[in-house]
Structures are given as C-alpha cells and as structure tokens.
C-alpha positions as CSV (number, residue, x, y, z in Angstrom):
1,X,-4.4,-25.6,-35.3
2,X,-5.5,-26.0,-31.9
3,X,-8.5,-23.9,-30.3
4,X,-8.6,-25.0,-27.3
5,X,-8.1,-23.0,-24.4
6,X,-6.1,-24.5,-21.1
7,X,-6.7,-23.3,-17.7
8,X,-4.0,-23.5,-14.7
9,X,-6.0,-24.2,-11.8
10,X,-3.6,-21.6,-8.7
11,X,-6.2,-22.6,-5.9
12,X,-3.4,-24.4,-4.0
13,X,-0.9,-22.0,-5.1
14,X,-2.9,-18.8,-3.1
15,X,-4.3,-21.0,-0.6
16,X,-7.4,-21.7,-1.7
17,X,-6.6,-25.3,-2.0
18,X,-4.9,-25.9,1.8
19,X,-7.0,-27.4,4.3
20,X,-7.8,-25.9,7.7
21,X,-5.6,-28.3,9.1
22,X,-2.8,-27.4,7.1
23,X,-3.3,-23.7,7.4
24,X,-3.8,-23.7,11.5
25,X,-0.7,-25.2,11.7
26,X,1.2,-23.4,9.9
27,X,-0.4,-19.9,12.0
28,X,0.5,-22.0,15.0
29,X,3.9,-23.1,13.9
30,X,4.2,-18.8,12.6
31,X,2.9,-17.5,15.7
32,X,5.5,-20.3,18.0
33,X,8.3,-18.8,15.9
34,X,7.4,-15.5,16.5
35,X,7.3,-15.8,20.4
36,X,10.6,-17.7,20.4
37,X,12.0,-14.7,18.8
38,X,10.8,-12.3,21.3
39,X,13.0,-13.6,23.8
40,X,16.3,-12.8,21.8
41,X,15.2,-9.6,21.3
42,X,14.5,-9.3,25.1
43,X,17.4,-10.5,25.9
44,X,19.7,-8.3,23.3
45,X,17.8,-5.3,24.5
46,X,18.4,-6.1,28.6
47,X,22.2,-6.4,27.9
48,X,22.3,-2.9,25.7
49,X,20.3,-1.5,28.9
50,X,22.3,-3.1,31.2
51,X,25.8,-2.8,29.8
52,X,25.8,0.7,27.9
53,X,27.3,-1.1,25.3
54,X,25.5,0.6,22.3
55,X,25.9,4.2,24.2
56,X,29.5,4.1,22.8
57,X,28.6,4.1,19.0
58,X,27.2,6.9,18.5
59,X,26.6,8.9,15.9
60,X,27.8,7.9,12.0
61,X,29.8,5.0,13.1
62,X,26.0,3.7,15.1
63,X,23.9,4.5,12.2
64,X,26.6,2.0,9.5
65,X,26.7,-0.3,12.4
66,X,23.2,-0.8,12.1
67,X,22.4,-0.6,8.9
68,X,25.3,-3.4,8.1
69,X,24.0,-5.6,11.0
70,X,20.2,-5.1,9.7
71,X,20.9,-5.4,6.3
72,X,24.1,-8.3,6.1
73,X,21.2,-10.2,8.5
74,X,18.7,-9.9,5.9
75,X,20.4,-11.1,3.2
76,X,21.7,-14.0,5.5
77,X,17.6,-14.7,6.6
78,X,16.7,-15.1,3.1
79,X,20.1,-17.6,1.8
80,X,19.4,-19.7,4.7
81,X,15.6,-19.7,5.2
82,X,15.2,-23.5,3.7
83,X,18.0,-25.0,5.7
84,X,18.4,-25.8,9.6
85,X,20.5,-23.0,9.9
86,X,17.8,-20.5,9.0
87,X,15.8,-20.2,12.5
88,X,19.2,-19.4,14.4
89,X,20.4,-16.7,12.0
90,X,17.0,-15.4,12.6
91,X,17.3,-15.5,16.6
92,X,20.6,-13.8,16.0
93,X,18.9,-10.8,14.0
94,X,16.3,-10.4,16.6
95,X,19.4,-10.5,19.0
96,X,20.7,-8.0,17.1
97,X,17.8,-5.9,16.7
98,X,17.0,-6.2,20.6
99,X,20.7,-4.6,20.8
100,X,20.4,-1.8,18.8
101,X,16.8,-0.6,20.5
102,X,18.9,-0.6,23.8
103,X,19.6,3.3,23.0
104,X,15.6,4.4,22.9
105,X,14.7,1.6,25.5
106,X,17.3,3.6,28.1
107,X,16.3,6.6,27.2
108,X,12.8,6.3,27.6
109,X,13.7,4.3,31.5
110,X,15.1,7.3,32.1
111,X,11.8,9.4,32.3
112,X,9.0,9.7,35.3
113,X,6.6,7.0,33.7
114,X,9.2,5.5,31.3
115,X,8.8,1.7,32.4
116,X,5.1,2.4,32.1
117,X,5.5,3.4,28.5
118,X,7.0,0.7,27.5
119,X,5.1,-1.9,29.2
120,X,2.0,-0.2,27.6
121,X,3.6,-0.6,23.9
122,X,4.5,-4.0,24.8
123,X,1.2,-5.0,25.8
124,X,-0.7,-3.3,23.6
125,X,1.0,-4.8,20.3
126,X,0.8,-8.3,21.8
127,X,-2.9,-7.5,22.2
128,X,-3.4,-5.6,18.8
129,X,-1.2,-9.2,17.7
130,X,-3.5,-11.7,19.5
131,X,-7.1,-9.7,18.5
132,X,-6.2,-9.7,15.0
133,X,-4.4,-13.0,15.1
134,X,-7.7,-14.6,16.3
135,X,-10.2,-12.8,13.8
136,X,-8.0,-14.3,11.0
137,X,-8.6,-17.7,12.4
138,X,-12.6,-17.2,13.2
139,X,-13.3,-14.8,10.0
140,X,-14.4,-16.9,7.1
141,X,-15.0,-14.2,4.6
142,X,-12.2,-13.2,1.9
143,X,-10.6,-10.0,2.5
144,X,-8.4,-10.1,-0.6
145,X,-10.1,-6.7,-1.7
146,X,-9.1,-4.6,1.1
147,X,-5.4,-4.4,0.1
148,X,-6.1,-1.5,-1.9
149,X,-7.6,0.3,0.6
150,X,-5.4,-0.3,3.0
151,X,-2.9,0.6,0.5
152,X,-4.5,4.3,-0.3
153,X,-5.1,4.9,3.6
154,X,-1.2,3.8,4.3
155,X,-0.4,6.6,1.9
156,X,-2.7,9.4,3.2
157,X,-1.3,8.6,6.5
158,X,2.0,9.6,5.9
159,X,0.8,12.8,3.5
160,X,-0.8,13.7,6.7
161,X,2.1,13.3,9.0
162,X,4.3,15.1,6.6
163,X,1.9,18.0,6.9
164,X,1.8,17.6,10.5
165,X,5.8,17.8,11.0
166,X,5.2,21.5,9.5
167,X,2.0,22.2,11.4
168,X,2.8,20.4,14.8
169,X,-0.5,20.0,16.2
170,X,-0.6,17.7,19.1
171,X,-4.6,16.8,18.4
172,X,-3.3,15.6,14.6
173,X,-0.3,13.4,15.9
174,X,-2.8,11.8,18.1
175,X,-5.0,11.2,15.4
176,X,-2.6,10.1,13.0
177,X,-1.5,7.6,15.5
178,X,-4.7,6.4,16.1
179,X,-5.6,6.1,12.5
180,X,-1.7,4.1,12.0
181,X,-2.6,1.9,14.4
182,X,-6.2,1.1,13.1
183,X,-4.7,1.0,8.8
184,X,-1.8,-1.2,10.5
185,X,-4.2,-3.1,12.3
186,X,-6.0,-3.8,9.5
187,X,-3.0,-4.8,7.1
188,X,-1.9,-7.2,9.8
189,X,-5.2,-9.5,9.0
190,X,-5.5,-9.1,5.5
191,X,-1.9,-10.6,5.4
192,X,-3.1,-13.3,7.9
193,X,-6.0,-14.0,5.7
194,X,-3.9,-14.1,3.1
C-alpha cells in the first residue's frame, strides 16, 4: 500500500504562478475592453434619448423586453466568449443595455441640474474605476481575506436599506450610499487583486 501523500501545486491556477508581465497585460487588455464597450453603451443610450424609442414600451411588455434582451445576451456572452464572435455579441449587449437606460437617462435630462447628475455619476465611477484600478496594480499585499468582509458588510447594507424604505430618513440613504459606495469600492479591488 502506498503512504505517500501527493500534492497539486494551484499557484498558476489562482494566479500565483503568472508573471507581472502576464497579469498587466491582461488588466490592460480588461480595462481596453471595457472602454471599447462604453461607447456602445453611449451610443445605444443617445439613440433611446434621441429617438423616444423605448418611451413606447412601457410597462409589462418593457419589463419582458428587457429581461429577454438581458438575459438571451447573457447566455449568448457566455456560448461565444472563446470565439471571435464573443467581443461583438458583447458590444451588442452593452448596445442593448445603453438602450434600455434611455428611459432614466431622459428622465433625469429632464430636471433643473439633470445633465449635471449624470455627468457627476459618470465621472465619478470612472474615477472610483481608475483609483481602484491603480491600487490593484501598485498594492503588493494579498487581499484574499477581505472577501468575507466585504461579504458581511454587502449584507448589512441592504438590512439597512430595507429598514430605511420603512423609516425614510434622508440622513440614512445618504449614509447607506456612502457606505455602498465605499463596500463596492472595496469589492472592486479585491476582485482586481484577485
């Protein structure tokens, strides 16, 4: 009978085994793909804006229309994502996605300071995007551990927005939003670091 006991060395299979090379290129290939897919979803929002052409499904028939579109692209993103025809279907989801926030993205032009709003979510989630984007890169330490954390504070945050739907305290909303964006933050580079 054999004793002895066989390890299975999984450094290359977490990432512990890549090079710096190797890794940097694939954030800067991730991060290429994700600006490239901005513009779809510009551009599929600007038409919805433009045209009105969401404005007419409203309702039931909006809410199937979407969740078909959102989920029939998901299922084509993940069949295609090892062939050349992956990165379009992709485009065409963001496209898509672009589309359907046409509704909220008129809506919210139409108040005082609407364009303002928006330009101020814009800009700060490509900041929040770029800060954490560039601590993943410069940060050496693992951060493998926070995940649970993150986890447990992901979960008290939407306790406490529950409670805050029956409580409707404008000081809580803007805490919990404060406290979303720092947990989401924070989840963003633990998956970078990943």
């Amino acid at each position: 009978m054999n004793d002895r006991v066989q390890t299975i060395n999984h450094g290359s299979a977490y990432g512990h085994g890549v090079s710096a090379q190797q890794r940097n290129k694939v954030l800067r290939n991730t991060y290429w793909l994700l600006a490239l897919s901005m513009l779809p979803t510009v551009l599929g929002a600007w038409i919805g804006v433009s045209t009105g052409i969401t404005a007419a499904i409203s309702g039931g028939m909006g809410l199937m229309i979407f969740l078909g579109g959102a989920f029939g692209f998901m299922f084509a993103i993940e069949k295609t994502k090892n062939s050349a025809a992956g990165v379009p279907v992709l485009l065409a989801f963001t496209f898509f996605m672009g589309l359907m926030l046409s509704r909220l993205i008129a809506m919210v032009l139409g108040f005082k300071n609407g364009a303002d709003l928006i330009m101020m979510a814009f800009g700060g989630t490509a900041g929040v995007f770029f800060v954490m984007a560039s601590l993943a890169t410069v940060i050496k330490r693992d951060l493998s551990g926070m995940g649970k954390w993150l986890t447990v504070g992901a979960i008290v945050l939407m306790v406490a927005a529950i409670i805050n739907v029956f409580v409707a305290s404008s000081a809580g909303m803007l805490a919990i939003s404060v406290m979303a964006i720092g947990i989401f933050s924070a989840f963003m580079l633990y998956d970078l670091k990943r």
